[in-house]
C-alpha positions in Angstrom: -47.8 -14.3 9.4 -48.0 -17.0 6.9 -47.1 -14.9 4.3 -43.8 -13.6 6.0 -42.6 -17.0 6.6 -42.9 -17.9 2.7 -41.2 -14.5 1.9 -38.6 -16.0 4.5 -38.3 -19.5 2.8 -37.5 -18.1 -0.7 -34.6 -15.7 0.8 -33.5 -19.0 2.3 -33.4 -20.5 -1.0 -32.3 -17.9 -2.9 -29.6 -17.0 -0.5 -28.3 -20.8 -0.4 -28.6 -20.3 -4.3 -26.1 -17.5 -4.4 -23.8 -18.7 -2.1 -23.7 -22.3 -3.7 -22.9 -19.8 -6.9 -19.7 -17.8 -5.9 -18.2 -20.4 -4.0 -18.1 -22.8 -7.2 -16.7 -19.7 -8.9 -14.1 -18.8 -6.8 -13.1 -23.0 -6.1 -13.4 -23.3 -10.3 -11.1 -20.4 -10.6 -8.7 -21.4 -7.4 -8.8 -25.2 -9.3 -7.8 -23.5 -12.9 -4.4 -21.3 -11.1 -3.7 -24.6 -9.1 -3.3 -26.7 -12.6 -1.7 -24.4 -14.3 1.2 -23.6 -12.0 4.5 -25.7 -12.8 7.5 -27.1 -10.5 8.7 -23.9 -9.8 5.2 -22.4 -8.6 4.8 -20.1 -11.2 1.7 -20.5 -13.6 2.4 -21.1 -17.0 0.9 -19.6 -20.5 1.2 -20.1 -24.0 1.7 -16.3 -24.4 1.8 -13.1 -22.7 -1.9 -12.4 -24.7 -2.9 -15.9 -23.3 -2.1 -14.4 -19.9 -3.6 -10.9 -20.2 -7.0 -12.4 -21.6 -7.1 -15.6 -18.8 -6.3 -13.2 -15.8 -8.6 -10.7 -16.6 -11.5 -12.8 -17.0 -10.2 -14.7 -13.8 -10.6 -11.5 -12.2 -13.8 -10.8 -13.1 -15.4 -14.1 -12.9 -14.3 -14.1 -9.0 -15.4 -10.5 -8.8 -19.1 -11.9 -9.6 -18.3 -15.1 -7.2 -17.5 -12.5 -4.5 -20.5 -10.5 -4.8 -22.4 -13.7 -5.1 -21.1 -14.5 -2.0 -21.6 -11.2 -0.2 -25.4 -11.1 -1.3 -26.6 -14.9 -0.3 -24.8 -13.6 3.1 -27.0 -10.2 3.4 -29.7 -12.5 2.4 -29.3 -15.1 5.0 -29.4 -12.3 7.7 -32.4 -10.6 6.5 -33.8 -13.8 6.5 -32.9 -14.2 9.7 -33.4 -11.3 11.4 -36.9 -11.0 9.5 
């Protein structure tokens, strides 16, 4: 029994972990399109190659803050439900 419970507590942890992980992606990368929009809401680049390589690494760094998120959540309920 003691033994489960300490499996328990680092799924805690790491879950919490993971989840502390993608959602300081995702509010990083929601900050970065925020500053970079101008008075007519669009966002603004210093050229279409600019754009191409910012988006795309945009996308991909809240790709990995999404599937952060989605496994600290599958941990918490195994955790739970353990």
């Amino acid at each position: 029994m003691k033994n489960l419970i300490h499996h328990t507590n680092h799924l805690t942890i790491y879950a919490i972990i993971l989840l502390t992980i993608g959602l300081s992606l995702r509010y990083i990368i929601g900050k970065r399109r925020f500053n970079r929009r101008g008075i007519a809401g669009l966002q603004q680049f210093r050229s279409y190659k600019h754009a191409l390589m910012v988006c795309f690494i945009e996308r991909l760094i809240n790709i990995l803050g999404a599937g952060c998120i989605a496994a600290g959540s599958a941990l918490v309920l195994i955790a739970y439900f353990n």
